[in-house]
NULO-876011 format. One line per 2 residues: number of its first residue (from 1); for each residue x, z, y of C-alpha. Coordinates in Angstrom, 3 decimals. Layout:
NUM	X,Z,Y  ...
end
This chain:
1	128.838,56.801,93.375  127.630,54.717,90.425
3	126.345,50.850,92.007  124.442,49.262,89.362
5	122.665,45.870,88.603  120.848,43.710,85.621
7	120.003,40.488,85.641  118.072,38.331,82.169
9	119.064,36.042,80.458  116.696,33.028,79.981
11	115.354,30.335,77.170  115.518,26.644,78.422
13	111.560,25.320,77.430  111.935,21.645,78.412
15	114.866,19.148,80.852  118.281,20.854,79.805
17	121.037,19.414,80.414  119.416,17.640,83.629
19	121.298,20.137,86.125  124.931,19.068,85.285
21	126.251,16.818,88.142  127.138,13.841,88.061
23	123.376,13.030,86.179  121.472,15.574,89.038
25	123.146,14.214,92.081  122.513,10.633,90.816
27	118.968,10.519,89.362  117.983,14.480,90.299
29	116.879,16.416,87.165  114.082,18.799,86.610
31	113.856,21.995,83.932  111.481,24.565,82.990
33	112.782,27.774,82.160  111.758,31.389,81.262
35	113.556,34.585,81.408  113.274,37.176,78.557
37	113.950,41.040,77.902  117.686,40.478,77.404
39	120.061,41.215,80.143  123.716,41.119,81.301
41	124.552,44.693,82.923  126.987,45.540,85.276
43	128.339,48.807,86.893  130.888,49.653,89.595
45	132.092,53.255,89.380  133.936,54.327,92.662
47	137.516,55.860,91.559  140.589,57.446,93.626
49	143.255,56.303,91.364  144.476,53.495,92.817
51	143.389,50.864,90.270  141.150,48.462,89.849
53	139.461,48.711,86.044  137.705,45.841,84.857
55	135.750,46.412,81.614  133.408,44.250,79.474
57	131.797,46.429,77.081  130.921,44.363,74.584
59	134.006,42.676,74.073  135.704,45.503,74.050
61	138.537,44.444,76.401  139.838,46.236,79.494
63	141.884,45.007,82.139  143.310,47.377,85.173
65	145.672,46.406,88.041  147.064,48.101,90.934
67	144.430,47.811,94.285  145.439,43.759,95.370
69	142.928,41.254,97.397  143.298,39.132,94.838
71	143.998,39.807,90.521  145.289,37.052,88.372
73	143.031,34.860,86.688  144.925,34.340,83.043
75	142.469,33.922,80.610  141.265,37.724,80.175
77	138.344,39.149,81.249  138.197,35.697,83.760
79	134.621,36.141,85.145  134.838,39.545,86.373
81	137.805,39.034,88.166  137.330,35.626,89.572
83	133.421,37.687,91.136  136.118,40.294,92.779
85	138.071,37.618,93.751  135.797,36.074,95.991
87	134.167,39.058,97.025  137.396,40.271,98.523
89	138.604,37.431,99.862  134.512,36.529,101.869
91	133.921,40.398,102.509  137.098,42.078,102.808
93	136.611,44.256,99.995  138.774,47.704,100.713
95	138.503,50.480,98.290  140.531,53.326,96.883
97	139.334,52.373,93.151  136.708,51.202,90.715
99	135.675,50.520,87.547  133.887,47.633,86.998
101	132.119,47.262,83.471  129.517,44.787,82.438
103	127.797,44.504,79.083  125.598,41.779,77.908
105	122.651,41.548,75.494  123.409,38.445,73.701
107	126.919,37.293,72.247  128.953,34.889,74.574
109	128.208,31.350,73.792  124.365,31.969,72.222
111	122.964,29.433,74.628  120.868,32.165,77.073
113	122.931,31.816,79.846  125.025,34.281,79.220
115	127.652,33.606,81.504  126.476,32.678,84.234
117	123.966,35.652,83.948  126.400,38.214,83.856
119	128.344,36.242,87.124  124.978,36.782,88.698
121	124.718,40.563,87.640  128.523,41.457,88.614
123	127.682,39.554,92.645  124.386,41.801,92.200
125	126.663,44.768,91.895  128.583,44.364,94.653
127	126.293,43.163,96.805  124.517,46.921,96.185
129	128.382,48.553,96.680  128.374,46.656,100.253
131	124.816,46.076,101.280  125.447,42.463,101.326
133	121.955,40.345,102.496  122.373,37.814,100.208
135	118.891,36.403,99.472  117.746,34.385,96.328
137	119.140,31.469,96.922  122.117,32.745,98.009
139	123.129,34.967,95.271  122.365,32.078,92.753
141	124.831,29.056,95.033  127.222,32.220,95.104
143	127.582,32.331,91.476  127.349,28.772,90.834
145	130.223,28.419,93.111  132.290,30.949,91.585
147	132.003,29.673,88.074  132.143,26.191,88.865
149	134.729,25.727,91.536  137.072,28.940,91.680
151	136.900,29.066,87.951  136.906,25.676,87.013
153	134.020,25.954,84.344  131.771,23.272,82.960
155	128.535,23.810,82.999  125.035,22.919,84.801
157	122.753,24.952,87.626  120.059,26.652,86.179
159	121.356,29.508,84.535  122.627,31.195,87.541
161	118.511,30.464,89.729  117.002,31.361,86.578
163	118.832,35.128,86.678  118.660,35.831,89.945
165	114.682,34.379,90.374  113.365,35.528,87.135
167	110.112,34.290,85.615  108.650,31.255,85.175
169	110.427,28.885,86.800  110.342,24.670,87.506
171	113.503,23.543,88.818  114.617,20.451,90.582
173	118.304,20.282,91.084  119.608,16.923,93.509
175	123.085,16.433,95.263  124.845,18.214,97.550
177	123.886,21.582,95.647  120.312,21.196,96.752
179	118.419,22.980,93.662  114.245,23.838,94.467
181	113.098,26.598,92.498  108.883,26.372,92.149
183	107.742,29.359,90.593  105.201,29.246,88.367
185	101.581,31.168,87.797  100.769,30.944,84.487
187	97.717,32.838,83.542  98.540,36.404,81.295
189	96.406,35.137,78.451  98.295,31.851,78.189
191	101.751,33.627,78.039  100.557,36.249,75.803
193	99.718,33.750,73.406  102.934,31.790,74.223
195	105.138,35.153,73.229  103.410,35.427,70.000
197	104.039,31.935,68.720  107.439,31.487,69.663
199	110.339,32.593,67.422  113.748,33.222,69.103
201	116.154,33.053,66.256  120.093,33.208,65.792
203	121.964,31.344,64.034  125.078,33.652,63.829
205	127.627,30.758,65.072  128.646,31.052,68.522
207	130.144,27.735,70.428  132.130,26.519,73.574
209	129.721,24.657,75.695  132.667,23.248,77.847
211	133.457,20.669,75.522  129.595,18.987,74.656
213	128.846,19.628,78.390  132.169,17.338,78.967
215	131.381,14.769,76.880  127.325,14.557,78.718
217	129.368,14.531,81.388  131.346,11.635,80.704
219	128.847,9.236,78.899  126.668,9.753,82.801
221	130.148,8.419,84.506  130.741,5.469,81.919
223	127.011,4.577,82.332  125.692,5.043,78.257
225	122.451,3.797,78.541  121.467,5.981,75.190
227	122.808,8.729,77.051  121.227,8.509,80.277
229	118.046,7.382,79.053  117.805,10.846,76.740
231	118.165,12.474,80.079  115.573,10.782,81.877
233	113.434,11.301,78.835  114.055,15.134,78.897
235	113.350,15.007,82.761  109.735,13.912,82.158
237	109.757,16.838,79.620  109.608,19.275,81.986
239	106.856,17.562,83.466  105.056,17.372,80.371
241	105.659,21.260,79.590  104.743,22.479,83.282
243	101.638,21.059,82.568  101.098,22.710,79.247
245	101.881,25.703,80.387  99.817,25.712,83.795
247	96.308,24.194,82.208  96.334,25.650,79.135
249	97.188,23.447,76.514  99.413,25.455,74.384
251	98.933,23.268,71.207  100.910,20.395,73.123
253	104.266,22.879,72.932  105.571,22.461,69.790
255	104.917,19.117,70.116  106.984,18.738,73.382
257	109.924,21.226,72.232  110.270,18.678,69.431
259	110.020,14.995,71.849  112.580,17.205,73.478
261	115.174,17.952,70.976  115.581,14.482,69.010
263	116.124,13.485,72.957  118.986,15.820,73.514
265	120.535,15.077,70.272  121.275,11.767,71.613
267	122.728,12.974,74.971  126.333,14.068,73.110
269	127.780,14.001,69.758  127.999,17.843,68.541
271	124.045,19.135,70.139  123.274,19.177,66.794
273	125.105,19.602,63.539  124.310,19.019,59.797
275	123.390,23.246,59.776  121.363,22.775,63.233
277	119.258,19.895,61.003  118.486,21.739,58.272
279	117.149,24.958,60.151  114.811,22.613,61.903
281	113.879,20.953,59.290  113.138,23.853,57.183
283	111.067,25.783,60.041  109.109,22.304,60.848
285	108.130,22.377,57.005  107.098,26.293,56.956
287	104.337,25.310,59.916  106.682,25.550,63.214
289	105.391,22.085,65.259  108.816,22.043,67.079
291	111.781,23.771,68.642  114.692,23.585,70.659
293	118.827,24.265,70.608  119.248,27.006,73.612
295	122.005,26.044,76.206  123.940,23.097,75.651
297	123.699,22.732,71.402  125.970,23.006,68.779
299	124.810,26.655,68.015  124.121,30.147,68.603
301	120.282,30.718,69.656  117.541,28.374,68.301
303	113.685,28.572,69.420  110.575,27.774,67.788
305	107.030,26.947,68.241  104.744,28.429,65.700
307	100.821,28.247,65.999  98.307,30.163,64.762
309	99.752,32.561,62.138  102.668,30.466,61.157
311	105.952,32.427,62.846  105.695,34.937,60.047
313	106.037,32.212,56.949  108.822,31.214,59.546
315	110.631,33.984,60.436  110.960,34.282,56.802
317	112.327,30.940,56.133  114.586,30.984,58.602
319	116.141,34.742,57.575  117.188,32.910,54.725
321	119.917,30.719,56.801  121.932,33.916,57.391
323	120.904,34.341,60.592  118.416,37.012,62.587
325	115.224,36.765,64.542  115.137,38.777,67.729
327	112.971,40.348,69.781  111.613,39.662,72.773
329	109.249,39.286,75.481  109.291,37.086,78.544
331	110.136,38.747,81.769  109.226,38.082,85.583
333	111.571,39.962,87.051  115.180,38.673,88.524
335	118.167,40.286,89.009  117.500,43.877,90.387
337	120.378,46.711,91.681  120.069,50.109,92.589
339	122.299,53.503,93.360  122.873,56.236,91.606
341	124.324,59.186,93.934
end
């Protein structure tokens, strides 16, 4: 018996960085989001030998114990064990043996989500193994949870509402965990012409968002005005794009992906760097009207608004960086699991 699950990863469009506490559970942030045809995968294989296999594809790294309720969490393979850590200690997890192996569409630290995507996808799979009735909300606070207290990992709230929901998605994130997820029913002509104009490109540097996530962090405790304002700022973003997006008025994008990103840059030090800069600058002068870092900045996936006929002058430019432009199209679909006997 072969339990399976996928959840997407997603693009940030407007308010990142408003879902990290302490700035949420102060002033309560707001960010639109969209989820794409990328995906973290995961599988749990039932086995009789005794062992529990853990197994991320992509990295190319295995890990396998003896059965235990709990498996040490040492720096390998972290997130896949800390999900079957929990699980066994809220469900009481008995099994003779599995293989658990994920695989994820984007590289680790690209700025979809990728983490936190894949922590949704691995609860997905179990939930399916043990017919768990986690809803929505649930799976999403689950993950959160994981990641952020057993795990002890920076990092905000949307990634892990934005896999599990799927879609279009305005979110308002307060304290005490309280995060409202308002779907969104954006007509098909409007996205259609949304998809074509928007270039998702990567930069081929990876980066730790723990440490600029830190340092936002830190500037909201010591009360930087620069700081906080950017936030506030990128709040009414989100605003601004939900109402872009909802009545039409796609030629306003570009120009709020760009209000947004010379506000992030002043949120923490390393968003942007002197290579970030010049990709910008080069795809602003090829006819892009504005873009965005994905995830917390300092690298890995970079988007662009590009009217008209403009992305392919674009995607050229920006092929000459050393990077790659990738596919995709934007998906409305959430994390989804199914059986295979």
């Amino acid at each position: 018996m072969i339990y399976r699950s996928k959840a997407p990863l997603r693009i940030g469009l407007a308010g990142g960085g408003t879902d990290v506490s302490p700035y949420s559970d102060e002033f309560g942030g707001a960010i639109l989001n969209a989820t794409l045809s990328l995906h973290a995968h995961a599988s749990i294989e039932l086995t009789d030998n005794g062992k529990l296999s853990f197994c991320s594809i992509d990295k190319q790294e295995i890990q396998e114990y003896d059965i235990a309720e709990q498996v040490p969490i040492d720096g390998k393979l972290d997130l896949l064990k800390g999900v079957y850590n929990r699980i066994s200690k809220d469900h009481a997890l008995t099994t003779r043996g599995f293989r658990l192996s994920t695989f994820v569409d984007a590289p680790a630290g690209s700025g979809l989500g990728t983490s936190s995507t894949l922590c949704v996808a691995i609860i997905g799979a179990f939930a399916e193994m043990l017919k768990l009735p986690l809803g929505d909300y649930d799976t999403a606070h689950y993950a959160y949870d994981i990641e952020r207290n057993d795990l002890k990992l920076a990092g905000g709230r949307q990634d892990q509402y934005a896999a599990t929901f799927g879609g279009f998605n305005f979110m308002e994130f307060y304290a005490d965990d309280k995060v409202i997820v308002n779907p969104l029913r954006i007509r098909q002509e409007y996205l259609n012409e949304l998809e074509n104009n928007m270039v998702l490109y990567f930069t081929a540097t990876t980066r730790e968002s723990a440490a600029i996530i830190t340092e936002q962090q830190k500037n909201v405790r010591e009360n930087n005005t620069r700081s906080i304002e950017a936030m506030h700022q990128l709040k009414e973003q989100a605003r601004m794009m939900k109402e872009a997006l909802l009545v039409g008025k796609l030629d306003r994008i570009g120009e709020i992906l760009d209000f947004g990103f010379r506000q992030k840059k002043n949120m923490a030090h390393n968003i942007s760097n002197a290579q970030i800069d010049a990709i910008y600058d080069a795809a602003m002068a090829s006819g892009a009207t504005g873009g965005k870092i994905s995830g917390a900045g300092g690298g890995g996936f970079m988007t662009f608004y590009c009217p008209g006929n403009t992305r392919y002058q674009v995607i050229s430019t920006l092929c000459s960086f050393g990077g790659w432009v990738s596919p995709f199209q934007f998906t409305q679909h959430g994390l989804t699991t199914w059986t295979v006997q």
